[in-house]
C-alpha positions as CSV (number, residue, x, y, z in Angstrom):
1,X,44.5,28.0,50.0
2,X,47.1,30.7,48.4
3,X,50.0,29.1,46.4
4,X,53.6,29.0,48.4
5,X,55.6,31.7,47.5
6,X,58.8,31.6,45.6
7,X,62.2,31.8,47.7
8,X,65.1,31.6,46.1
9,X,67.6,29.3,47.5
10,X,64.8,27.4,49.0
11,X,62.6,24.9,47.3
12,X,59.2,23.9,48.7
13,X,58.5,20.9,50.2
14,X,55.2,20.9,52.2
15,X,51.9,23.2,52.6
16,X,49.9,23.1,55.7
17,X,46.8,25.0,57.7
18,X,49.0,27.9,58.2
19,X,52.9,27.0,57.5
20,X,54.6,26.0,54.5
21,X,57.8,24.4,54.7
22,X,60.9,25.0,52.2
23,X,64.2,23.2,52.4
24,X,67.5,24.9,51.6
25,X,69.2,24.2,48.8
26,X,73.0,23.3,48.7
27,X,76.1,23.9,46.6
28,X,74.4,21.3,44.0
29,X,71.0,22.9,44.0
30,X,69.5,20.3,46.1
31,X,66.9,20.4,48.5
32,X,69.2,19.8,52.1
33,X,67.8,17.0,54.0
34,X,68.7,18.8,58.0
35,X,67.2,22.1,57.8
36,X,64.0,23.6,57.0
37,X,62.5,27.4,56.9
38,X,59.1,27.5,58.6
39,X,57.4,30.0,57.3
40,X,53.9,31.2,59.2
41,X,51.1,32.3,56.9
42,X,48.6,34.7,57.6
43,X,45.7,31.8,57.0
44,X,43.3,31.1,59.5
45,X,42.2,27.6,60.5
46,X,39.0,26.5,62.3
47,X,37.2,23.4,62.3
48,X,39.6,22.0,60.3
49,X,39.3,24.3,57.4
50,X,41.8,26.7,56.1
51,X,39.0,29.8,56.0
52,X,39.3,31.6,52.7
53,X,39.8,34.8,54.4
54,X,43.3,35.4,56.3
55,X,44.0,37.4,59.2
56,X,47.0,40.3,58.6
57,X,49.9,39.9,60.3
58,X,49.0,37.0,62.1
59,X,51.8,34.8,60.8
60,X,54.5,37.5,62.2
61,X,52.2,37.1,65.2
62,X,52.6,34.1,65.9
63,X,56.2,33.7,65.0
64,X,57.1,36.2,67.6
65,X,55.3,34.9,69.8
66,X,57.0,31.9,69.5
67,X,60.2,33.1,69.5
68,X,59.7,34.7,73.0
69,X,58.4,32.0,74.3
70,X,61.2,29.4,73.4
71,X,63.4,31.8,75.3
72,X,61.3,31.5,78.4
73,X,60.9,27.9,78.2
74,X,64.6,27.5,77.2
75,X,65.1,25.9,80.8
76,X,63.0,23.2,80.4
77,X,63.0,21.8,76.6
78,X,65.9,22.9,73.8
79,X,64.0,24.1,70.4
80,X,64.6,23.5,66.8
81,X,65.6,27.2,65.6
82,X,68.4,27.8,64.2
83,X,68.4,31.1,62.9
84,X,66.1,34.6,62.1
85,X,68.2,35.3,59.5
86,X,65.8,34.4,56.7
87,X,64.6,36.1,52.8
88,X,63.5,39.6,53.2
89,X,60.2,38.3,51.4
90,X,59.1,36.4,54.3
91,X,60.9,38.4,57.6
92,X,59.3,38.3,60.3
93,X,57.6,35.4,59.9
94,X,59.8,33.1,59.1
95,X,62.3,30.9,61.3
96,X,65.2,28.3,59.5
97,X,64.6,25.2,62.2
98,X,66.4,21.4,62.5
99,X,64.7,19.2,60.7
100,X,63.6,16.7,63.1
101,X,61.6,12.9,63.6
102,X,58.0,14.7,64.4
103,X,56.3,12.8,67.3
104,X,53.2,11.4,65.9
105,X,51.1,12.8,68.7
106,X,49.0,16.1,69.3
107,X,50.5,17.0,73.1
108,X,47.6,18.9,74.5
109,X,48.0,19.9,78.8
110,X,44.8,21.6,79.9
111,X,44.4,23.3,83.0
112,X,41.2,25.1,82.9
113,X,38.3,23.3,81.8
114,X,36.6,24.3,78.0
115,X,35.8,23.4,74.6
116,X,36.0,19.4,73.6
117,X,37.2,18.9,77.0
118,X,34.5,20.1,78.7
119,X,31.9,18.1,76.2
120,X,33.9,14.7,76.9
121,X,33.4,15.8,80.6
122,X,30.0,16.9,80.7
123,X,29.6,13.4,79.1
124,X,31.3,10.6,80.8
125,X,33.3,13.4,83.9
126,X,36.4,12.4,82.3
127,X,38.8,13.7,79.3
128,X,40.7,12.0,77.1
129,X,40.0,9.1,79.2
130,X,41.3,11.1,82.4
131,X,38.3,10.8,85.5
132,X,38.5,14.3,86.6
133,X,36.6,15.7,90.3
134,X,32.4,15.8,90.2
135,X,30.9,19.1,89.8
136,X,33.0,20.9,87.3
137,X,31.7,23.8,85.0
138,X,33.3,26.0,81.9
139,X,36.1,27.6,82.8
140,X,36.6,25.4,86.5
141,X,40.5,25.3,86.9
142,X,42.2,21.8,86.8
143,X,44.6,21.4,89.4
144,X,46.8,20.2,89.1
145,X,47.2,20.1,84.6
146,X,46.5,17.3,83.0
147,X,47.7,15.8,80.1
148,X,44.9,14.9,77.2
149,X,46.8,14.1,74.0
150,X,45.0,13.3,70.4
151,X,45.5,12.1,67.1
152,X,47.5,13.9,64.7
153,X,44.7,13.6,61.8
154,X,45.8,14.8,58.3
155,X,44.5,18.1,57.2
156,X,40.6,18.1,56.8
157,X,40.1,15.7,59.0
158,X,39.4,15.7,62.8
159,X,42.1,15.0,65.5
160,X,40.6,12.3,68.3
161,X,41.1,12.3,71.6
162,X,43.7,9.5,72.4
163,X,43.8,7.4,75.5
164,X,47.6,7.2,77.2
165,X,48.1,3.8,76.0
166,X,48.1,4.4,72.9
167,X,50.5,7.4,73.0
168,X,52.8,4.7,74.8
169,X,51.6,2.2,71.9
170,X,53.2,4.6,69.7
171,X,56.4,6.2,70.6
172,X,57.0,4.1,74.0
173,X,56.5,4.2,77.4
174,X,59.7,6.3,78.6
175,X,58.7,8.6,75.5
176,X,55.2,9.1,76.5
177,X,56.0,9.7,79.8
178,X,58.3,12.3,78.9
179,X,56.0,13.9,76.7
180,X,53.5,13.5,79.3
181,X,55.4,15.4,82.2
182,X,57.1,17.6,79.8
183,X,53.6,19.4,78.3
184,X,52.4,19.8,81.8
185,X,55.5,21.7,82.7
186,X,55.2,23.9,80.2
187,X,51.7,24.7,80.4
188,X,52.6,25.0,84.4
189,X,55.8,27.5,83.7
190,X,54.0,29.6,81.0
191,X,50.9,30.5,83.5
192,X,53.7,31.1,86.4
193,X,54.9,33.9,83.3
194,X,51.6,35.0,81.7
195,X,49.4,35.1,84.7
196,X,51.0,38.3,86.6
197,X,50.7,39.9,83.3
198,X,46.9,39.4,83.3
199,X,46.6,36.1,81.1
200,X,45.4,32.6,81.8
201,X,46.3,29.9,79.4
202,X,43.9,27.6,79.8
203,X,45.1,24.9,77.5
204,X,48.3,24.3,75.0
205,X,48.9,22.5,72.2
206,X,52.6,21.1,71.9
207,X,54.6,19.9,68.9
208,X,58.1,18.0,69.5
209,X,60.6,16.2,67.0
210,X,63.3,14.0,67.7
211,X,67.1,14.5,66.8
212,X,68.8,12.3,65.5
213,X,70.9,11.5,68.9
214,X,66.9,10.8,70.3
215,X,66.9,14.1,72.5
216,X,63.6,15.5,72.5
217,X,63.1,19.0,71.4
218,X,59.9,21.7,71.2
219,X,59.2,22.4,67.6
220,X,57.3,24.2,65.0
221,X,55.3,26.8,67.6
222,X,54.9,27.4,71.2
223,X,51.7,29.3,73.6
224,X,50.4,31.2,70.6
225,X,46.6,32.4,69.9
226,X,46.5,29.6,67.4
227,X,47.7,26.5,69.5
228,X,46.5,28.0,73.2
229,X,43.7,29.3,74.6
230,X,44.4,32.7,76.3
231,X,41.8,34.2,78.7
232,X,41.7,38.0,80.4
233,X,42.7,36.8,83.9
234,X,40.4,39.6,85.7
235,X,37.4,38.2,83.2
236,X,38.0,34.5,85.0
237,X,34.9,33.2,85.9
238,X,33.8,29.5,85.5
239,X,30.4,28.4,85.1
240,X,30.0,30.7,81.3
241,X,32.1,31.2,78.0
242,X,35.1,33.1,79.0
243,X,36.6,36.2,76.9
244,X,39.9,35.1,74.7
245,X,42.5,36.7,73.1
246,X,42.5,33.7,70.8
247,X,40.8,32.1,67.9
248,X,38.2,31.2,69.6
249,X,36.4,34.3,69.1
250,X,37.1,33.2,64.9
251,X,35.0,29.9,66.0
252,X,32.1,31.7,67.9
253,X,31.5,34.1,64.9
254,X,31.4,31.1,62.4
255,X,28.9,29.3,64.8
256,X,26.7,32.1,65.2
257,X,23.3,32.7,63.0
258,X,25.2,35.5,61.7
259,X,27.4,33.4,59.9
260,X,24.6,31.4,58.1
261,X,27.0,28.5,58.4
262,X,25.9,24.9,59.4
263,X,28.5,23.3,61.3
264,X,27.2,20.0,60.6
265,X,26.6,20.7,56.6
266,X,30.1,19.5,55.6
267,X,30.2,22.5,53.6
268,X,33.1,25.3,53.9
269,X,32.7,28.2,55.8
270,X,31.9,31.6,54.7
271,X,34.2,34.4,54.3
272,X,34.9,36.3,57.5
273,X,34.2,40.2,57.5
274,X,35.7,42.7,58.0
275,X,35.5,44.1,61.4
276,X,35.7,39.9,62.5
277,X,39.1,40.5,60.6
278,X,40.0,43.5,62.4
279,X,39.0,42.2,65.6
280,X,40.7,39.0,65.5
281,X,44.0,40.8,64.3
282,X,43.8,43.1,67.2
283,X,43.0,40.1,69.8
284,X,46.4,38.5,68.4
285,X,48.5,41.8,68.6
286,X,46.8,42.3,72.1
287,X,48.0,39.0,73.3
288,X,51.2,39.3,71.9
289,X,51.9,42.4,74.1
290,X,50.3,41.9,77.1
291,X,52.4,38.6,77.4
292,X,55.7,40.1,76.0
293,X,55.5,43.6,77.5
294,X,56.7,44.6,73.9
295,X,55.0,46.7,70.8
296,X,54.3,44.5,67.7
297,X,56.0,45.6,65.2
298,X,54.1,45.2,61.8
């Protein structure tokens, strides 16, 4: 992984798959405990490794993205940004947030059947514990969402499906609940947005912190290639692999024999190349402006 930059003003706190975090510093030059500037990398994640080759402009990417999208979902869920207004060395891609209580739990709503969902399914017909209808494929919608939260593992390890008990186990059963109905309304309200437009999210991965009143906001990112899955609408068809705009076309190159990579070797994955690079960039951009209606601006 790339060392964090240098910001002056800011001092760096934390490094993660593809953010690194700085506080502000005060009057005193000390780190400020309420605010932090989350700064989006251009690093590319994939079974849990950071892959040694990044993707170009895929932190700004993903930071507009999520920008847009916190407008759209202002309706339902406040959010932790504060401002745009950040260093000139990391503009675009770069938001100063709240700094917030994180909720220990991965908030995943799915409402199209796919990846680990579809293996638990294929297994046992349920996910994340959830019994879901007989006779399912890849791709079968899931109507209405459901809610299939995980573990939040550390970094290099693997996040595990977690059954609803234990999300109440853990922050409560008010705050689960509200997690709960709140990641299905978002994943409900975005494909009301993105599915005229020609895009079906098929799943979403949520992030929330608490304030320190207990109001629950949407933090760190929002619908993005990185946390989402985002399919073609027009290419919709269950029973196969469907086309994405997302990373998941990172995850089918590194599984392929072209690759020469073993999943199961424990070993890190090989450099991407190049026109993987260029495609994956372009499949970010594309989603970007086929959700927004607006030209990325690099």
């Amino acid at each position: 992984m790339t060392s964090p930059i240098e910001l002056p003003g800011f001092a760096h706190v934390y490094s993660g798959k593809v953010r690194d975090l700085y506080a502000p510093l005060d009057a005193a030059g000390a780190p400020r405990d309420d605010q932090v500037l989350l700064v989006a990398s251009d690093r590319m994640s994939a079974y849990d490794f950071v892959l040694r080759t990044p993707i170009p402009d895929k932190g700004k990417v993903l930071t507009q993205l999520s920008l847009w999208w916190f407008e759209q979902l202002a309706p339902l869920v406040p959010n932790q940004v504060i401002t745009t207004d950040v260093p000139a060395a990391v503009a675009g891609r770069a938001v100063l947030v709240e700094r917030l209580d994180m909720v220990p739990v991965e908030c995943v709503a799915r409402a199209y059947l796919t990846g680990n969902g579809l293996a638990e399914y294929e297994a046992d017909g349920t996910v994340s514990g959830l019994k879901l209808p007989a006779g399912l494929v890849d791709g079968s919608r899931i109507d209405p969402p459901v809610f299939t939260p995980s573990t939040k593992a550390p970094m290099g390890e693997h996040d595990e499906p977690m059954p609803y008990a234990d999300v109440e186990a853990a922050v409560g059963a008010d705050r689960a609940a509200q997690l709960r109905d709140l990641t299905v309304r978002i994943l409900v309200r975005a494909n009301e947005i993105a599915a005229p437009k020609g895009v079906l999210i098929a799943d979403t991965k949520v992030e929330y912190g608490v304030r320190p009143d207990g109001e629950l906001v949407l933090a760190d990112e929002v619908l993005t290639p990185d946390s989402s899955r985002f399919w073609p609408a027009a290419d919709w068809q269950p029973g196969r692999r469907q086309a994405s705009y997302d990373k998941q076309f990172v995850r089918d190159w590194l599984t392929s024999p072209a690759s020469g990579w073993d999943r199961a070797s424990g070993e890190e994955p090989p450099a991407l190349p190049d026109d993987v690079v260029e495609r994956t960039r372009a499949k970010y951009v594309e989603a970007y402006e086929t959700i927004t209606g607006s030209t990325f601006e690099a």
